[in-house]
Phi, psi and omega in degrees: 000128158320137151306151163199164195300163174273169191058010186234087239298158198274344166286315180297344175260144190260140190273130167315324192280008177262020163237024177188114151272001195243130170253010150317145161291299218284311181277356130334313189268349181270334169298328202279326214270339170267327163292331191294336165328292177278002148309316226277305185298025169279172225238169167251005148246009165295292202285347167300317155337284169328308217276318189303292184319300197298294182338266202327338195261325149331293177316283228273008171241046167291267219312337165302263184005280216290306172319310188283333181281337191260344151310317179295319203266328173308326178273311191325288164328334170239009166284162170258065171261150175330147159298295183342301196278336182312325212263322187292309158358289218277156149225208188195173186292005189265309190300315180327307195290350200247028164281300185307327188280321177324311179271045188233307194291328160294303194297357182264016182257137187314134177301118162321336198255324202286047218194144161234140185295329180207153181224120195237081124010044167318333178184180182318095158083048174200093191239146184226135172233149169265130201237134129311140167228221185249164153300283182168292176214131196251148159233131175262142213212112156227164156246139170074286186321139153278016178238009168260006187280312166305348192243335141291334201254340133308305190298315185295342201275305183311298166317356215020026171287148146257163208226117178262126152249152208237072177296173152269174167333296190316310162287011195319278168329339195273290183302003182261334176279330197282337189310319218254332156295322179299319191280341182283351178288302191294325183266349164320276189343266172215164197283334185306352189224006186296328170299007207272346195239112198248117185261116178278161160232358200231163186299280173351314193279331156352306211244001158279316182283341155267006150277348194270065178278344160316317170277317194237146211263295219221146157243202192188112168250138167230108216191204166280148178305309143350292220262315165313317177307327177307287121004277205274334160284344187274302258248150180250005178253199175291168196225066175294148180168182170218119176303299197215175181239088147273091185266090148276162190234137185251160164240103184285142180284358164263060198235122153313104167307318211269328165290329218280283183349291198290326198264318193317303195271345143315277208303320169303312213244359177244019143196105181273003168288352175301172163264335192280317174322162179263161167219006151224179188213094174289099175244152192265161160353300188284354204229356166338299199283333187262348200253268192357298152322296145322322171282293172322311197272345160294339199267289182271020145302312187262038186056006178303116149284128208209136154277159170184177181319148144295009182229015152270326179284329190269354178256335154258036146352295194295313202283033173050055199259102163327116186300102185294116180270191207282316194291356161302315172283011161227009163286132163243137179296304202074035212190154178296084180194137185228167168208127118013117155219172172247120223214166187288304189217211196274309205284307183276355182259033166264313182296320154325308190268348189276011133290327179262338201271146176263040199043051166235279161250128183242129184218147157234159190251092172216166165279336189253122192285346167327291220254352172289317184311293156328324164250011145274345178282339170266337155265131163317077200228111196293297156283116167220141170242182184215136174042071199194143199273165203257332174317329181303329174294088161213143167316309182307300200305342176270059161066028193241010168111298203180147158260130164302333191151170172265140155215127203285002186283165185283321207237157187072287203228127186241165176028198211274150190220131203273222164290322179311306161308342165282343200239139172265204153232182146245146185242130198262127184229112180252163195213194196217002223095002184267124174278146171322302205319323201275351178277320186281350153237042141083014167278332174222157196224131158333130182271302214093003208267113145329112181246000000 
C-alpha cells in the first residue's frame, strides 16, 4: 500500500511502483535514454505542448502535492533531518502556483533546437552547418526543495534531454507526485516518451548512476557541499555543480552606506539557506568605524549572528561581536550567521575573495565605477555585481526560464544555467561525393565561405 496523507484516498499519492515497474537501474535509465530520443524529435511546439499540460496539471493536482508535502515535512519534523534541509522542504499553495508559472515561462522562450548556428560553404555542394541537440539524458542528484523537479523537468523537456532524478528521503512523497505529473504530461503527448522523466529513490542507487556514463550525458548534483563534492570524485560521467556558495559583499569606501545596509541584509536575509546568500562582508577601512556599527546592529536587529576581524570587534565592542577563525572565511553557512573583516583597500579585498570565494557570486557596493570595473574584471567569479543583492544570481531572475543548478566551473556552463547548458552541438556535412584525396592533392581547393 502507498503512503498516504490522512484523509486522503491512497490513489492520490502514486505508489513508486506505478512509476518505475522495473526495479533494475540500469534498465530503468536505459527505457529513459530511449524515449529521449524520441522526445529530442518533437517539433517545438510539440514539447511546448508538453510544458503546458504539466502547468495545468500543477495547478489542478495542488492538494495533492500540498498533501504529499506536508507528509513530508511531518516525518521530517519528527526525523533527524538538518534544519536546513527541513526549512528548504516545505512548500505551500503559493510555491505550488509558482511551480506552474515557472514551467509556463520556459515553454513561452524560443525553442533551443529549432535554429542553425553556422552554415560554412567548404566548396561546390559541400556544405556543412553546427546544429544544437540535447545531451542526451541528464541526472539530477538533490535533497529536499520540491521546486526543483518542476524547474529541471522543464528545462529537459524544452531541451529534449531526458532526466533521471535522485530527491532525497525528506522529499519522497513530494517528489513522487510531481514525478508522476511529468510523466502523465508526457504520456497525454504520446506513451512512447512517457519514460523521458525516471524517478531513484533509495540511496544505493546514487553511486550506480555515477557509474553509467554510457546511459548517462551530465549529472547536476544540488545539495551540500560535502555532498557535491562527492559527487564530482565518484561519478566517471562530467559533473556540473558547485561545492559551495562562499558569497562575498565588498563594501567600498565610496559606497552608499545606508544603501549598502539594505542589499547586505537582502542578501544575508531574505532566504539565508540559498547558495546564493552572502555569507561574508568585506569594508574597506575608511569607512569601518562610522558604517560597522550600524550594520552589526542592523544584522542582529535581524536575527544574524555575526562574527567577525579583530578590528571588527574592537570597533563594535558594544554590539557582541564573535570572534572569527580561519574556518570561518571558508564556511557557508546556509544560516543566519555572517561573518565581518575589515580589509585596507580594493587590492586586499580582491585578493581575499579570489582566496576564499568559491567562484560562485561576488559583489562590490561602491558609487565609483572606476574601482567597480576592476573588481568585476578581476575576481574570479561566475557572478559579479555592483551595487546589487547576491540574491540575484538565479536562473528565473536573468531570464533564463529556470535553472538545472549553478556552476562554478569554467567550461561547458557558468553561473546559474539554463537551457543553454543542457545542449552540445553537431556539425552536419552534406556533399555531393567528394574525397580528401583531390583536396590533398591539391585538384581542389576550399572555398570556406559563410553563408
Amino acid at each position: 500500500m502507498p503512503e498516504q496523507a490522512a484523509g486522503q484516498p491512497a490513489s492520490t499519492l502514486p505508489d513508486k511502483a506505478l512509476l518505475d515497474k522495473d526495479k533494475d537501474v540500469t534498465a530503468r535509465v536505459q527505457k529513459t535514454r530511449r524515449a529521449a530520443r524520441a522526445l529530442a524529435r518533437l517539433s517545438g511546439h510539440d514539447r511546448n505542448h508538453i510544458l503546458i499540460t504539466a502547468a495545468d496539471l500543477i495547478k489542478s493536482r495542488s492538494a495533492e502535492i500540498l498533501g504529499a508535502n506536508r507528509m513530508d515535512c511531518d516525518a521530517a519534523a519528527a526525523g533527524n533531518v538538518a534544519p536546513v534541509l527541513a526549512k528548504r522542504l516545505k512548500t505551500d499553495e503559493a510555491g505550488v502556483k509558482e511551480m506552474a508559472v515557472r514551467v509556463r515561462d520556459v515553454a513561452a522562450l524560443d525553442d533551443p533546437l529549432g535554429h542553425v548556428q553556422a552554415t560554412t560553404e567548404l566548396d561546390d555542394g559541400l556544405v556543412l552547418q553546427k546544429v544544437p541537440c540535447p545531451l542526451g539524458v541528464i541526472a539530477v542528484i538533490f535533497e529536499s526543495r520540491p521546486d526543483v523537479v518542476p524547474q529541471v523537468g522543464s528545462l529537459a523537456i524544452k531541451t529534449g534531454n531526458g532526466l533521471v532524478l535522485k530527491g532525497g528521503v525528506e522529499a519522497r512523497l513530494t517528489n513522487r507526485v510531481l514525478a508522476a505529473i511529468w510523466r502523465d504530461a508526457l504520456a497525454a503527448h504520446d506513451p512512447a516518451i512517457a519514460e523521458s522523466v525516471c524517478l531513484l529513490e533509495e540511496r544505493a542507487e546514487i553511486m550506480q548512476v555515477l557509474q553509467m556514463d554510457r546511459e548517462i550525458d551530465l549529472v547536476v548534483p544540488r545539495g551540500s557541499s560535502e555532498f557535491v563534492n562527492f559527487v564530482f570524485k565518484n561519478s566517471r560521467i562530467p559533473v556540473m555543480g558547485h561545492g559551495s556558495g562562499v558569497c562575498h559583499i565588498y563594501v567600498d569606501k565610496a559606497a552608499d552606506l545606508k544603501a549598502a545596509i539594505a542589499v547586505i541584509l537582502d542578501s544575508k536575509t531574505q532566504y539565508p539557506a540559498a547558495c546564493n546568500s552572502v555569507e561574508k562582508v568585506l569594508v574597506h577601512d575608511e569607512v569601518a568605524r562610522r558604517f560597522l556599527p550600524e550594520l552589526v546592529a542592523a544584522l542582529q536587529a535581524a536575527g544574524v549572528e555575526v562574527r567577525g576581524c579583530e578590528r571588527t570587534k574592537q570597533i563594535c565592542a558594544d554590539l557582541n561581536v564573535i570572534p572569527a577563525t580561519e574556518e570561518d572565511w571558508h564556511t557557508e553557512y546556509c544560516d543566519l550567521k555572517l561573518t565581518i573583516k575589515a580589509v585596507r583597500n580594493l587590492n586586499e579585498a580582491i585578493e581575499h575573495i579570489n582566496h576564499y570565494g568559491s567562484r560562485h557570486t561576488e559583489c562590490i557596493l561602491t558609487q565609483d565605477n572606476i574601482t567597480a570595473e576592476r573588481f568585476l574584471d578581476e575576481v574570479d567569479a561566475a557572478s559579479v555585481f555592483q551595487n546589487a543583492s547576491t540574491r540575484f544570481a538565479d536562473g528565473f531572475r536573468y531570464g533564463l526560464g529556470a535553472e538545472i543548478g549553478i556552476s562554478n566551473s569554467k567550461l561547458h556552463a557558468r553561473g546559474p544555467v539554463g537551457m543553454e547548458g543542457l545542449l552540445t552541438y553537431k556539425y552536419r556535412l552534406r556533399g555531393s561525393g567528394q574525397v580528401v584525396t583531390e583536396y590533398a592533392q591539391g585538384k581542389r581547393s576550399f572555398k570556406h565561405k559563410k553563408l
